[in-house]
Structures are given as C-alpha cells and as structure tokens.
Backbone as a printed PyTorch tensor [residue, N CA C, xyz], in Angstrom:
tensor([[[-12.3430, -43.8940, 115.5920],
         [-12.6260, -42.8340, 116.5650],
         [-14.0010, -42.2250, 116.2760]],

        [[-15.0560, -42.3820, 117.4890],
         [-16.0340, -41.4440, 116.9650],
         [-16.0240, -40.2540, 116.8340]],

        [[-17.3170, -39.6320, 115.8330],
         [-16.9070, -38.3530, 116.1220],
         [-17.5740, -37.4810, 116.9550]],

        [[-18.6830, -38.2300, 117.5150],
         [-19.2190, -37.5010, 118.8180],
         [-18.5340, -37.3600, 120.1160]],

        [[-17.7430, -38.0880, 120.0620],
         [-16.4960, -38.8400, 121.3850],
         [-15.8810, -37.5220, 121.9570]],

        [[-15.3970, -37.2690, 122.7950],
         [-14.4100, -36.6620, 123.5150],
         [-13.2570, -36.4680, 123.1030]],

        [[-12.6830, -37.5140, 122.8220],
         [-11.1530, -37.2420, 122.2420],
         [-11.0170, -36.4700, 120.6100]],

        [[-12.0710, -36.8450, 119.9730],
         [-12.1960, -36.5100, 118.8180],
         [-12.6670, -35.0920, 118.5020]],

        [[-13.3130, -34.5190, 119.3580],
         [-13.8220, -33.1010, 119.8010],
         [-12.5690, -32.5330, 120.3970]],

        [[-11.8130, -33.1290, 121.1300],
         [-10.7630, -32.3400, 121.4260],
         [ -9.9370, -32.1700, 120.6620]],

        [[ -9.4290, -33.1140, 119.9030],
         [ -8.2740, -32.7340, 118.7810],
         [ -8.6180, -32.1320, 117.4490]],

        [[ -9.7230, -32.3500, 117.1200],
         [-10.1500, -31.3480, 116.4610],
         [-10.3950, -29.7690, 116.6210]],

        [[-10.6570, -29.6720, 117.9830],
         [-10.5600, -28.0580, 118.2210],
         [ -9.0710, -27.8410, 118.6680]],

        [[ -7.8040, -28.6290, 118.8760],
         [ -6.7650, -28.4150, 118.9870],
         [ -6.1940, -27.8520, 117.7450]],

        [[ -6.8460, -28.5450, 116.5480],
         [ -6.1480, -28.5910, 115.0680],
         [ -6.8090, -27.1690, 115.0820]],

        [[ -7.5840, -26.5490, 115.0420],
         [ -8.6500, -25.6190, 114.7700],
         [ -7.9830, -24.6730, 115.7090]],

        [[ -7.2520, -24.4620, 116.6410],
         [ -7.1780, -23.4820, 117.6080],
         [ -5.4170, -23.2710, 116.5440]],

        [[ -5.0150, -24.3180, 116.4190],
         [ -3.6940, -24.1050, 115.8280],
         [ -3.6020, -23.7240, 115.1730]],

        [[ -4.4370, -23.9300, 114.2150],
         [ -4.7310, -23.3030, 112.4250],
         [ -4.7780, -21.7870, 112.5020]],

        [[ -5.5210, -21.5560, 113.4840],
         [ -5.9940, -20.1750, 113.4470],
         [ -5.1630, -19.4830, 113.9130]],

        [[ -4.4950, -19.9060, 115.1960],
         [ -3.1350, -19.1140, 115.6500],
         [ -1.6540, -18.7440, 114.5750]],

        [[ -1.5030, -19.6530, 114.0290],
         [ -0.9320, -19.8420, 112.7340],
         [ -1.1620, -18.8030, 111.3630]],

        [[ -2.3420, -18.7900, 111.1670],
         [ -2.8530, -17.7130, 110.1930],
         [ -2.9550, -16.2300, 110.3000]],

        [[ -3.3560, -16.4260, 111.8400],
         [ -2.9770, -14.9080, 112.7100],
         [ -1.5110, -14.9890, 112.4950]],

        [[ -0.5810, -15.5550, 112.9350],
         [  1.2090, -15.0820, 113.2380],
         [  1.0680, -14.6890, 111.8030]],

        [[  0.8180, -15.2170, 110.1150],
         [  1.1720, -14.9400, 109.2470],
         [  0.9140, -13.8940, 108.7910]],

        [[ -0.5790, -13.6360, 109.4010],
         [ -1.1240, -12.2500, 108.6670],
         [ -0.6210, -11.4530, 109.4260]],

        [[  0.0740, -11.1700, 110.8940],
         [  0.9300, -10.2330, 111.5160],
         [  2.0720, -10.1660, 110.8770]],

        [[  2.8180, -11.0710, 110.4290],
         [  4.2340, -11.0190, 109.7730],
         [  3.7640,  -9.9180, 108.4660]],

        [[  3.0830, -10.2580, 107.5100],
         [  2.7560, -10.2090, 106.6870],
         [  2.6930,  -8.3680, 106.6560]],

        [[  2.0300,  -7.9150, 108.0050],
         [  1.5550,  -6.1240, 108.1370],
         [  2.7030,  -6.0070, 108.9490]],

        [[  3.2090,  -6.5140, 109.9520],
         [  4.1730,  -5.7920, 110.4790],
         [  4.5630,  -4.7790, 110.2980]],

        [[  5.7000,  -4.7450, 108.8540],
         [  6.1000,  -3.8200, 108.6610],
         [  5.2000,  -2.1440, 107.8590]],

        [[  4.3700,  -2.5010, 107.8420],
         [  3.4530,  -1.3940, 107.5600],
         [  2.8260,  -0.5930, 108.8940]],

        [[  2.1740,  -1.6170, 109.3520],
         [  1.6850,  -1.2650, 110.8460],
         [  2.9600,  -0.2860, 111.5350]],

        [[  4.2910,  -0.5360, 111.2270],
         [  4.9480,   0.3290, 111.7170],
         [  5.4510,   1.6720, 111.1820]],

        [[  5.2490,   1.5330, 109.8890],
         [  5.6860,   2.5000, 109.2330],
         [  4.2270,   3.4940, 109.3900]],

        [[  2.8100,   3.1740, 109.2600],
         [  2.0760,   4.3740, 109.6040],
         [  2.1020,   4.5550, 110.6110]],

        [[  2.6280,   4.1960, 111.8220],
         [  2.6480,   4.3380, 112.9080],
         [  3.8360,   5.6670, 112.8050]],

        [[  5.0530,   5.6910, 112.6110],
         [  6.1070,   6.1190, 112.5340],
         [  5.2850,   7.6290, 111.6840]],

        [[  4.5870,   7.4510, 110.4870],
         [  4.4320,   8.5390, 109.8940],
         [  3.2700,   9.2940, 110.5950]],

        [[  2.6370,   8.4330, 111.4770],
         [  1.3260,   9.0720, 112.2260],
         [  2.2480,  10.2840, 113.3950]],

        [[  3.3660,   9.5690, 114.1870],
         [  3.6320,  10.1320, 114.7080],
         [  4.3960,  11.5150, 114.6500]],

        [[  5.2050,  11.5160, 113.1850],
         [  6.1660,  12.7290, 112.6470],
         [  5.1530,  13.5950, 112.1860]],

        [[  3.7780,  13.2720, 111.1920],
         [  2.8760,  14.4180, 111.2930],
         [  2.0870,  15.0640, 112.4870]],

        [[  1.6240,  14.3070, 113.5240],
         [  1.6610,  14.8640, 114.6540],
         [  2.7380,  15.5560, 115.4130]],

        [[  4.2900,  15.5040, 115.3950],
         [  5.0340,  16.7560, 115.6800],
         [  5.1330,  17.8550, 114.6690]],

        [[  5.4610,  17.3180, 113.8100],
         [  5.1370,  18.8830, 112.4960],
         [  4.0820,  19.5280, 112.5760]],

        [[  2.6210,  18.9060, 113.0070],
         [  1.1820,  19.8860, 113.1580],
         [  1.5900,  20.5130, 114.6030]],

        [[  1.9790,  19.8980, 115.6560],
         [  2.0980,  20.5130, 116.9410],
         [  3.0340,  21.5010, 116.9060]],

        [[  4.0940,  21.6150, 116.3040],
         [  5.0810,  22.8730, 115.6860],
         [  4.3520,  23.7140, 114.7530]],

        [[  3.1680,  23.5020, 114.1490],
         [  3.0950,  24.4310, 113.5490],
         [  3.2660,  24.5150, 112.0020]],

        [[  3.8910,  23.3550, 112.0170],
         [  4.0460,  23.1960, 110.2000],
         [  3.0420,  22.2340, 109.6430]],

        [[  2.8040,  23.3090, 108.7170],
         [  1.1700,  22.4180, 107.7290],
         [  1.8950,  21.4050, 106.7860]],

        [[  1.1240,  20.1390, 107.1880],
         [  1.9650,  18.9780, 106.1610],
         [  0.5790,  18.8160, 104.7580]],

        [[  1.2090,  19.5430, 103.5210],
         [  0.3690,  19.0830, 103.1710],
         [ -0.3020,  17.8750, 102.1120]],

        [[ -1.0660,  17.5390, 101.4630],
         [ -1.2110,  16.0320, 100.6280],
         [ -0.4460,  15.8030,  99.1600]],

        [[  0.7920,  15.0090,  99.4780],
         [  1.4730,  14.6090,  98.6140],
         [  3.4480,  14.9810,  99.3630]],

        [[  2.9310,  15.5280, 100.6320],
         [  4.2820,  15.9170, 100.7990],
         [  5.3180,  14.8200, 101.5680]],

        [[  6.6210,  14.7410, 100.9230],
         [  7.2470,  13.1950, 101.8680],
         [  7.1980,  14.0660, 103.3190]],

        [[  6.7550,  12.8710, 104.1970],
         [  5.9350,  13.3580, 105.3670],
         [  7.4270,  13.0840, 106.1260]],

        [[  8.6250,  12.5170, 105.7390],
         [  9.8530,  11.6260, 106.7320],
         [ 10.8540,  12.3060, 106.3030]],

        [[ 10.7700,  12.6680, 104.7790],
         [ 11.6440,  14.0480, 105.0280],
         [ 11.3970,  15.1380, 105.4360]],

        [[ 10.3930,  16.0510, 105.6710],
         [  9.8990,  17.3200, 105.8950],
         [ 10.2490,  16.4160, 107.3850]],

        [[  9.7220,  16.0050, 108.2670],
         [  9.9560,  15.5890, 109.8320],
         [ 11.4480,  15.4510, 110.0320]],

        [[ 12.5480,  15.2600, 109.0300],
         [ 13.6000,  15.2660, 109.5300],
         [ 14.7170,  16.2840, 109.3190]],

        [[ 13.9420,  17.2810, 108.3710],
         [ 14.2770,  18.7250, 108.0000],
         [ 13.7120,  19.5310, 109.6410]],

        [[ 13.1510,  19.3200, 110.1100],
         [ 12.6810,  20.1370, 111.5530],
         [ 13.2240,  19.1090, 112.4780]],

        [[ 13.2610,  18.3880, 112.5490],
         [ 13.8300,  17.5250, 113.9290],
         [ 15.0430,  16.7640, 113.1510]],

        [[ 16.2540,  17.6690, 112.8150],
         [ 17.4060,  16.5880, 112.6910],
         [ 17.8060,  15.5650, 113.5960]],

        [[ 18.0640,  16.4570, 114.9080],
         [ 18.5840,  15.3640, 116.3120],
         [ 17.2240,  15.1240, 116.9240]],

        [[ 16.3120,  14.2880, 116.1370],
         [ 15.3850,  13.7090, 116.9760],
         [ 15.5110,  12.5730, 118.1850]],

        [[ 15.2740,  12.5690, 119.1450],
         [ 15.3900,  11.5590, 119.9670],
         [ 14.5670,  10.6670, 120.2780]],

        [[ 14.1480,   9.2250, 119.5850],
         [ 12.5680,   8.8830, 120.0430],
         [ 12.1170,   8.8120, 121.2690]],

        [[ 12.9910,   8.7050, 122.5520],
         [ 12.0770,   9.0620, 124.1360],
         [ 12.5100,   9.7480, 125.0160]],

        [[ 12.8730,  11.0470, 124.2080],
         [ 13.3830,  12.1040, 124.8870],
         [ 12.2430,  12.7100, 125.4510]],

        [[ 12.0420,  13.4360, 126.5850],
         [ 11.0680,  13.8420, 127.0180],
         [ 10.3330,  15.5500, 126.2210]],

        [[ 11.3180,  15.8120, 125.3860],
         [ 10.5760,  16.9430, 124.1610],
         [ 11.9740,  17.2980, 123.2860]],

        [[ 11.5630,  18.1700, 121.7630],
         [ 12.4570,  17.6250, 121.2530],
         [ 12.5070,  19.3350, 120.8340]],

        [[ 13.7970,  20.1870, 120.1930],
         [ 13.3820,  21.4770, 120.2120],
         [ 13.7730,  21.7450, 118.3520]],

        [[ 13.2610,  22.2360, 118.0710],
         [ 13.2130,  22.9060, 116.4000],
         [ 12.8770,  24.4060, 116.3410]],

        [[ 13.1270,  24.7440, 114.7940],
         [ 12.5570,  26.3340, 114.4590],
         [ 11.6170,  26.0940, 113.1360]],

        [[ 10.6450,  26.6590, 113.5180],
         [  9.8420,  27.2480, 112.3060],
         [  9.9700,  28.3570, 112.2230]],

        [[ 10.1310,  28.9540, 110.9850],
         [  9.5580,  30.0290, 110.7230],
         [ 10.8510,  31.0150, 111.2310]],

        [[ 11.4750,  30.9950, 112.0470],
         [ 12.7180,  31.7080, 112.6830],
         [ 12.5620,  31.4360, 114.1740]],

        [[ 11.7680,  30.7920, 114.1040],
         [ 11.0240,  30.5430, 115.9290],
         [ 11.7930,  29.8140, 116.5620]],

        [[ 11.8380,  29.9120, 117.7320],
         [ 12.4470,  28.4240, 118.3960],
         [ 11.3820,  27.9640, 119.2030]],

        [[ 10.9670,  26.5240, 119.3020],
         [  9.8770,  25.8800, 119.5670],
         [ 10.9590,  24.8320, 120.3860]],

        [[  9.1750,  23.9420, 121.1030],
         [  9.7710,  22.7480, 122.1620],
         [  8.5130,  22.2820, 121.9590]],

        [[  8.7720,  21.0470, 121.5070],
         [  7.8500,  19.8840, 121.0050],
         [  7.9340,  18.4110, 122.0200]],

        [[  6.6240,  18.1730, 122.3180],
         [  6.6590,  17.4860, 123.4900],
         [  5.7660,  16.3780, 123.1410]],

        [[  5.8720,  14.6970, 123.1260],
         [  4.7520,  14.2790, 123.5820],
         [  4.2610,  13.9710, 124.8500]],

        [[  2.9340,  13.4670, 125.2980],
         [  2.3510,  13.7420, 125.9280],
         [  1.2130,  12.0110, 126.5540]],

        [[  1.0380,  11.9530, 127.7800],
         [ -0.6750,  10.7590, 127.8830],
         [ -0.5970,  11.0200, 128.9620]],

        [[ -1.9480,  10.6890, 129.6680],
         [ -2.5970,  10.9280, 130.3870],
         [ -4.2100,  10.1120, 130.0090]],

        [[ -4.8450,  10.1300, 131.2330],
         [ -5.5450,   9.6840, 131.3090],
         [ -7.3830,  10.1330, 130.7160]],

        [[ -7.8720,   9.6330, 130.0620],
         [ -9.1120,  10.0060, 129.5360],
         [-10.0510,   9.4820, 130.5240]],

        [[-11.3150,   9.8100, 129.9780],
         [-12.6060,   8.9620, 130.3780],
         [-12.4710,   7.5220, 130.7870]],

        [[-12.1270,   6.9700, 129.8760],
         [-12.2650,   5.9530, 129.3630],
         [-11.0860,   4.6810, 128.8780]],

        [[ -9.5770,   5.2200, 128.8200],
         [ -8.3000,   4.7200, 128.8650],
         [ -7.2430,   6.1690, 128.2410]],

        [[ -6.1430,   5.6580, 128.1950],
         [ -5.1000,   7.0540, 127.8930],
         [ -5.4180,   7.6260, 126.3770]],

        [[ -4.7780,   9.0410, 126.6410],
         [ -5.2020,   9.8930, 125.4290],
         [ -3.5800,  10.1830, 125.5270]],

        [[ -2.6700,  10.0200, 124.0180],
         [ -1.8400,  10.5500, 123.8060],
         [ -1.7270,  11.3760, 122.6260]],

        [[ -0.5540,  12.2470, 122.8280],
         [ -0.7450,  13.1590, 121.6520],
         [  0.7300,  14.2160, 122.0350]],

        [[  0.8480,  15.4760, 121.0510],
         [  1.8730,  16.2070, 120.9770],
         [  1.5820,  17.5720, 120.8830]],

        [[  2.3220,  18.5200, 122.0100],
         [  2.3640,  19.6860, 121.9700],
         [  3.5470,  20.2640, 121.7980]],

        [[  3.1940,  21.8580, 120.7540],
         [  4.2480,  22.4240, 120.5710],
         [  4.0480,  23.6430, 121.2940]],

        [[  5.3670,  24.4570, 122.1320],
         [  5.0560,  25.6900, 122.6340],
         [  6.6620,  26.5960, 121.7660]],

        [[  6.3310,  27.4990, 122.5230],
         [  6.9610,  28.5280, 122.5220],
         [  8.2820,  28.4140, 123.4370]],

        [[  9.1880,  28.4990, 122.8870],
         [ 10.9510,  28.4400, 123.3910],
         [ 10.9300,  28.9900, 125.3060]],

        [[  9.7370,  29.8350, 124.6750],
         [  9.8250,  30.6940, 126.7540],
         [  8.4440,  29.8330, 127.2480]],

        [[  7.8270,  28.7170, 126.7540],
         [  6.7670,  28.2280, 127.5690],
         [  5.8320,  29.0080, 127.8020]],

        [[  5.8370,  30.2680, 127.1950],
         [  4.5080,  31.4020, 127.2220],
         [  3.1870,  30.9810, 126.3780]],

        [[  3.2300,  30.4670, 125.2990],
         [  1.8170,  30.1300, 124.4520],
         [  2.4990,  29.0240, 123.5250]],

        [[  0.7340,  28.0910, 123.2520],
         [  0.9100,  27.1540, 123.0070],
         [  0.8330,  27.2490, 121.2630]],

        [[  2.4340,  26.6440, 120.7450],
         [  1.7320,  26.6280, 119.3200],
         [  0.9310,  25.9020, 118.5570]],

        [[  0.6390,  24.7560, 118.7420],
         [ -0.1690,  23.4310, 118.3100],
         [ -0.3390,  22.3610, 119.2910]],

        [[ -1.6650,  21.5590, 118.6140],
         [ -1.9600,  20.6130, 119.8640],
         [ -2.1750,  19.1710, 118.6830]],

        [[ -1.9660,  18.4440, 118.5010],
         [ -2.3540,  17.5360, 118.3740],
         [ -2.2840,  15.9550, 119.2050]],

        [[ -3.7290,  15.0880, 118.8430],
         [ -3.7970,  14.0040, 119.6600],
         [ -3.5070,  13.1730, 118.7070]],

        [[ -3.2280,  12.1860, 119.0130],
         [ -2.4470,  10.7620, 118.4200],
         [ -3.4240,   9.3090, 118.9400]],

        [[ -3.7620,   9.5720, 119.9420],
         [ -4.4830,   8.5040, 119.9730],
         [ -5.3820,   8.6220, 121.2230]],

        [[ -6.3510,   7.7290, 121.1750],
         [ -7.5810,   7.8930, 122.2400],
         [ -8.6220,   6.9860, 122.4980]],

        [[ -9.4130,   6.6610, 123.5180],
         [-10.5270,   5.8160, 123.0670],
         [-11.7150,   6.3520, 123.5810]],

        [[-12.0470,   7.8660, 123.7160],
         [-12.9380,   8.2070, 124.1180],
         [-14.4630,   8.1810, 123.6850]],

        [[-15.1060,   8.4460, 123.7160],
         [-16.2700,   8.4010, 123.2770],
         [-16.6180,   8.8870, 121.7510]],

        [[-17.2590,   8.2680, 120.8750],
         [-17.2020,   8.4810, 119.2430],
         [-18.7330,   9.7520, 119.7020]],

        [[-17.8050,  10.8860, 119.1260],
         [-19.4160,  11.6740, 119.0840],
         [-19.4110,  12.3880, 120.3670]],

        [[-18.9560,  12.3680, 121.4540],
         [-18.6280,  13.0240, 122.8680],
         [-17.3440,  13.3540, 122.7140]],

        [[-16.2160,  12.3270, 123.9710],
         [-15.1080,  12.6290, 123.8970],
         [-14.3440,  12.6110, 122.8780]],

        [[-14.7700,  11.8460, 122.4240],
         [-13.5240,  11.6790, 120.7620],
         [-14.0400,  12.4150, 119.8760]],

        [[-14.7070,  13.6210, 120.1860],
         [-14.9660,  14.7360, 119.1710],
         [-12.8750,  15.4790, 119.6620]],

        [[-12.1440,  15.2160, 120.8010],
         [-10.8640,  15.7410, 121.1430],
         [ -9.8850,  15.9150, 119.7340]],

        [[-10.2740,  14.8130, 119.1180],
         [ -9.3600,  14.9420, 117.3770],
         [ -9.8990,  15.9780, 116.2490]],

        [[-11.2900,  16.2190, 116.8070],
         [-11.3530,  17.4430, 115.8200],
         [-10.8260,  18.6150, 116.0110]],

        [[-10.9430,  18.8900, 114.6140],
         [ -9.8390,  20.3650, 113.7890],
         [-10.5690,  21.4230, 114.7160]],

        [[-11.4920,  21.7120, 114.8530],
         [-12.1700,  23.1670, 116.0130],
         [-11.7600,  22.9910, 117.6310]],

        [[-11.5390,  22.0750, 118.0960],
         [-10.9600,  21.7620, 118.8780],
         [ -9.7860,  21.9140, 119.3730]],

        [[ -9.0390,  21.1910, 118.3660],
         [ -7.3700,  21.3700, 118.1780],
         [ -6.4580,  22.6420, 117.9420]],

        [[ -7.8640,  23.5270, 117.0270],
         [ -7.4940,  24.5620, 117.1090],
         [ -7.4220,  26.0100, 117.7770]],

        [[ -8.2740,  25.9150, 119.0120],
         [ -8.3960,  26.6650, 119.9630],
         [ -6.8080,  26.9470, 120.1500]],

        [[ -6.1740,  25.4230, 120.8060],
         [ -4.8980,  25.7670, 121.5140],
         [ -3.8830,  26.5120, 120.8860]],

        [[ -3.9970,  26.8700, 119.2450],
         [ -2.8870,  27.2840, 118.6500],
         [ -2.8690,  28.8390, 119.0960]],

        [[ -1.1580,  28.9000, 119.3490],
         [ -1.6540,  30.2000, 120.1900],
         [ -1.6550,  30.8390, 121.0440]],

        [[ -2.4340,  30.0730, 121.5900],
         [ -2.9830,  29.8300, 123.3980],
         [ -1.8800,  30.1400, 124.2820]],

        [[ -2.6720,  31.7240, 125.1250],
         [ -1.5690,  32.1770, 126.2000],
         [ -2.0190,  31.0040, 127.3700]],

        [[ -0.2850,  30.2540, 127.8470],
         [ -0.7170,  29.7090, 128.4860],
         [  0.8380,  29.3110, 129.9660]],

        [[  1.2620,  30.3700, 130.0530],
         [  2.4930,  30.1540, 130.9940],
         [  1.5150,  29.8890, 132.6960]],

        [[  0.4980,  30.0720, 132.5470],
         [  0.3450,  29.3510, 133.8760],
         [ -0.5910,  28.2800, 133.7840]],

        [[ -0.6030,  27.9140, 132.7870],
         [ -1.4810,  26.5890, 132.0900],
         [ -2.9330,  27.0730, 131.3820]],

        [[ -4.0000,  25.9430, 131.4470],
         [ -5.1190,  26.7880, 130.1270],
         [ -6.3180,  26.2150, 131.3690]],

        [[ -7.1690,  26.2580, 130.8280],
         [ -8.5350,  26.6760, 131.4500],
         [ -8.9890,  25.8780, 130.2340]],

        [[ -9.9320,  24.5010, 130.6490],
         [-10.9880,  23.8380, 129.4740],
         [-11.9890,  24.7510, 130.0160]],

        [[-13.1700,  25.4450, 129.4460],
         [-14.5650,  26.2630, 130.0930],
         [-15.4040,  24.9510, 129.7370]],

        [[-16.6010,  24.4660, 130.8900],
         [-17.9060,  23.5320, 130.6320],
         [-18.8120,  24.3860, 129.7570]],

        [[-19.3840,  23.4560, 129.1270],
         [-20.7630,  23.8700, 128.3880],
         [-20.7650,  25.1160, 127.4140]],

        [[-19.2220,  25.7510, 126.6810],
         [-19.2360,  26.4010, 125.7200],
         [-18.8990,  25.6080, 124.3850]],

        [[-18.2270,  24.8560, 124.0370],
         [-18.1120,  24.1420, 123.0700],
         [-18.3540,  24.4860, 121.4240]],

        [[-18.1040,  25.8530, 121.4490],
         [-18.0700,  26.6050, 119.8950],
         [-16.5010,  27.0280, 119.5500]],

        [[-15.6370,  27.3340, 120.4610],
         [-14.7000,  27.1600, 120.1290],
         [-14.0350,  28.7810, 120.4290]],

        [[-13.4360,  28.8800, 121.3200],
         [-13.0520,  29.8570, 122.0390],
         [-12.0580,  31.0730, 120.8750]],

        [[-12.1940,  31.9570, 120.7600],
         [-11.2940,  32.6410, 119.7750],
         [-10.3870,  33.6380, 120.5240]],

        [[-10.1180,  33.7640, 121.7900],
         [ -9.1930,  34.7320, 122.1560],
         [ -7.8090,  33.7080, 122.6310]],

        [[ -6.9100,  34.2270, 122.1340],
         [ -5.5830,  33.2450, 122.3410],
         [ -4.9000,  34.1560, 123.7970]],

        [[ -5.2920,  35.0700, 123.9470],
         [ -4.8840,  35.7610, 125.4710],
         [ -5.4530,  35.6670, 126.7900]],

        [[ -6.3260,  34.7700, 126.7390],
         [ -7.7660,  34.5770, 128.2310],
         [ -7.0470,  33.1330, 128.7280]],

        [[ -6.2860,  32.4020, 128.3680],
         [ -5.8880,  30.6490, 129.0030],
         [ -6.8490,  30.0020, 128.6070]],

        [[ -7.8470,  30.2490, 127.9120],
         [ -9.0940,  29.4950, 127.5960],
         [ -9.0250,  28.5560, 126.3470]],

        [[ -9.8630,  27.5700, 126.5050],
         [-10.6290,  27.0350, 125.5050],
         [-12.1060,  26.3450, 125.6160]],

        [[-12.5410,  26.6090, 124.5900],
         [-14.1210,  25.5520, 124.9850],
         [-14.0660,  23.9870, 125.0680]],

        [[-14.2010,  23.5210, 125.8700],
         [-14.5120,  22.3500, 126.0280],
         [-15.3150,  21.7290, 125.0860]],

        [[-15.9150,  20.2480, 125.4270],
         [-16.6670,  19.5380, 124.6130],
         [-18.1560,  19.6340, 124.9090]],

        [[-19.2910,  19.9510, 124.5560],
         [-20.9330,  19.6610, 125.1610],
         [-20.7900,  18.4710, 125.5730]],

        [[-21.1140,  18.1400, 126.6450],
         [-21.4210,  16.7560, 127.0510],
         [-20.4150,  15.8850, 127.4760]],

        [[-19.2920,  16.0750, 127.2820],
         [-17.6280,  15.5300, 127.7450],
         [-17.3460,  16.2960, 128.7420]],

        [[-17.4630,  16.8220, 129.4770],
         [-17.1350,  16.9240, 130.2200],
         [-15.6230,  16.3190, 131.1930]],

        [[-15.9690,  15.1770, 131.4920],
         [-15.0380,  14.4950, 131.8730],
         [-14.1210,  14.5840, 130.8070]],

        [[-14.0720,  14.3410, 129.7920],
         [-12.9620,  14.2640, 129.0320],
         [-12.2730,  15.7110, 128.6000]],

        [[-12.9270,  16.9590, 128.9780],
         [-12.7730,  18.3700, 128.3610],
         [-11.6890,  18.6610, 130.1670]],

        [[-12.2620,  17.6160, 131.4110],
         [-11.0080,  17.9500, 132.6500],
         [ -9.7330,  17.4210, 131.9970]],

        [[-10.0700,  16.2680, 131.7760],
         [ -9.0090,  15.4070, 131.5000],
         [ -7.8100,  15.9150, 130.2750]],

        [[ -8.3290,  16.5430, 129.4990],
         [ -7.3380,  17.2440, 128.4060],
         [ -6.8250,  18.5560, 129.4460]],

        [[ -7.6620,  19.4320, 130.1920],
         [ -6.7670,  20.4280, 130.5300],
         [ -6.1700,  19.9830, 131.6230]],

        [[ -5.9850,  18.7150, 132.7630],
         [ -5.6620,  18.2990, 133.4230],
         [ -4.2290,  17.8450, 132.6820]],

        [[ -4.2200,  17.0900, 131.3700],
         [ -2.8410,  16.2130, 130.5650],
         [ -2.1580,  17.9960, 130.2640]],

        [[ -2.7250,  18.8120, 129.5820],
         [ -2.0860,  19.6440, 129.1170],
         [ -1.0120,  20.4740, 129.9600]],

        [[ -1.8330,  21.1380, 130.9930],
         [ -1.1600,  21.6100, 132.5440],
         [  0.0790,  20.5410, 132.9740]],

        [[ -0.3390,  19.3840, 133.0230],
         [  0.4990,  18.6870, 133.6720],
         [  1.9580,  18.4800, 132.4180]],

        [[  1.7380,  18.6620, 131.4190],
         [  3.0510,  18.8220, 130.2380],
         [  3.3470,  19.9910, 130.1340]],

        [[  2.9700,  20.7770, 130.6690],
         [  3.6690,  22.1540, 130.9260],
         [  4.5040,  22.2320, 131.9400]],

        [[  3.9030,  22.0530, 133.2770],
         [  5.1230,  21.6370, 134.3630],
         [  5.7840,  21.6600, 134.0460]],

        [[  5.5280,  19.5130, 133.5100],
         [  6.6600,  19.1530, 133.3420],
         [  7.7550,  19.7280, 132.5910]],

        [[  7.2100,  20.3330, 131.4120],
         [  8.5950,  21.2400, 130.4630],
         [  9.5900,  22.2760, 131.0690]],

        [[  8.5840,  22.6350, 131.7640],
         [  9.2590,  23.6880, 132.6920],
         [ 10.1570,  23.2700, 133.9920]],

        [[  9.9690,  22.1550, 134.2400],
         [ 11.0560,  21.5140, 135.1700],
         [ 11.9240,  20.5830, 134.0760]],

        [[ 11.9540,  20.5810, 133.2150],
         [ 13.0610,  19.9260, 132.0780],
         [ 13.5710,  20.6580, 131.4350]],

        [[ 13.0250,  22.1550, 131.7510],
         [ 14.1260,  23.4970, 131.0320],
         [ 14.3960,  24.3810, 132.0270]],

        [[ 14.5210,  23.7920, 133.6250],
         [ 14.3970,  24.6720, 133.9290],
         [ 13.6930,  26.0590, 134.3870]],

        [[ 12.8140,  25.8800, 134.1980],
         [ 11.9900,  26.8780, 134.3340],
         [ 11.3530,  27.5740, 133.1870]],

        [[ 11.3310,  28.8700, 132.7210],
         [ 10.4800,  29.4650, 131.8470],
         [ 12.0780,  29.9350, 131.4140]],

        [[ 12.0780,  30.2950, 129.9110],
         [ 13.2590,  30.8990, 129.4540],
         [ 13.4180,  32.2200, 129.2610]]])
C-alpha cells in the first residue's frame, strides 16, 4: 500500500480519529466523577452565600449546605431555610446575558421585601466588562437590597451603590447590556417567587 495513496491516508486518519476519541472517553471517565462533585460543591456554596451564610476556608462545604437545606430539592423552583432566626427563600435563577445564559442564586427575605444575597454561578460574559458580574463589589450591592417591586441596575455609576433602601444598584462601566440583563434576570425571579408563594407574605 502506498503511502501517498488514498486508501492509506484514509485509514490512517481513521486510526488517528479513533485513537483520539478513545483517549478523550478515558480522560472523561477518568474526571467524571470530580467534574461532578465541584460542580455539586460550586453549587451548595452558591446557596449558602445567597442565604447569607459565610462559607469559610476549610469548612465541609456538604455538610454546612445540608445543615440549612435539609429538604433540599434539586429542581424545585426555590428552596426555603433560616439563618440566623430568619426565614429565607433561596432561588436559582438564568436568563439571558450579552453573550449566552448567566446563572446563579438568590436569597430573599420570607416576605419577598429585600434581597439577602446574590450570587452567580456561571456566565460567559465579557472578561473585564460583563464578567466583572462575579465580582465581590458587585454581588454585594444586592445584599440587602429593598426590592419588593424589583431593583433598578443605574448606567454609568459602577462604584457600587451603598443605600439598601433606593431599589438600586450600580451597574457595570461599559456593560451595559449586561448590567439590563442582570436587572432584567433578577426582576423576572422575583415575579416569579411571588407567583410560587403566592404573592408577598
């Protein structure tokens, strides 16, 4: 068989396409189960920060998440706990970004009056624009946050709003689009809570 030939070019990139598909399935087998487990722990510290509870470094992150969410439900549409003596309603959340979906988890207040934590979980917005959304000055506007008739992103302030009684927060410089798009997801998971409890409590 030559090896400039046709047939010989083909089965060689057959062997070569196989090999590689092969090495991929192994090295997936291989993470699987990790890939799921930070996944799993990505997601229980994102409801404990959106409630309000500081997880901090060294703490088992799966027991503390199942000390606040005993009857967790994984696709329940929000899940309810107490901190602190509080009663909270913990929700996740997606919607649409710039650029593809932004998901993430909010915690409010038992009466849907203010928001206690915000965290995002995942995103593909812009590194340095929109995906400044995962930073801590950011995230932390919403804690707080009077917001029973939803929140207000403001354009072109982006220092970081400090009154938790105005519906406000600062947006991103230059995101714009992505600073609608968060108060557009946020509003719209409020509704919704409020037509899954009923109304305001």
């Amino acid at each position: 068989m030559k090896k400039d030939g046709l047939i010989y070019t083909v089965i060689v990139s057959i062997l070569a396409a196989f090999l590689f598909v092969f090495l991929l399935s192994l090295a997936y087998g291989a993470t699987k189960g990790k890939v799921e487990e930070n996944q799993r722990l990505t997601e229980a510290k994102a409801y404990l920060t959106a409630a309000g509870v500081k997880v901090e470094e060294g703490v088992d992150v799966e027991q503390t998440f199942k000390s606040y969410f005993p009857k967790f439900k994984p696709k329940a549409a929000f899940q309810t706990t107490e901190v602190n003596g509080h009663s909270e309603v913990v929700s996740p959340f997606q919607g649409n970004g710039l650029w593809g979906t932004i998901s993430g988890v909010i915690g409010m207040t038992a009466d849907l009056k203010r928001i206690v934590g915000l965290e995002i979980v995942s995103h593909v917005e812009t590194p340095g624009l929109g995906g400044r959304i995962d930073e801590p000055w950011f995230k932390d506007q919403f804690k707080g946050e009077y917001a029973e008739n939803g929140i207000i992103v403001k354009h072109g302030a982006g220092g970081g709003d400090t009154d938790p009684d105005n519906g406000q927060v600062d947006g991103i410089t230059g995101a714009s689009r992505t600073s609608d798009a968060i108060q557009i997801i946020v509003n719209n998971q409020i509704d919704l809570l409020k037509k899954e409890l009923g109304g305001t409590n």
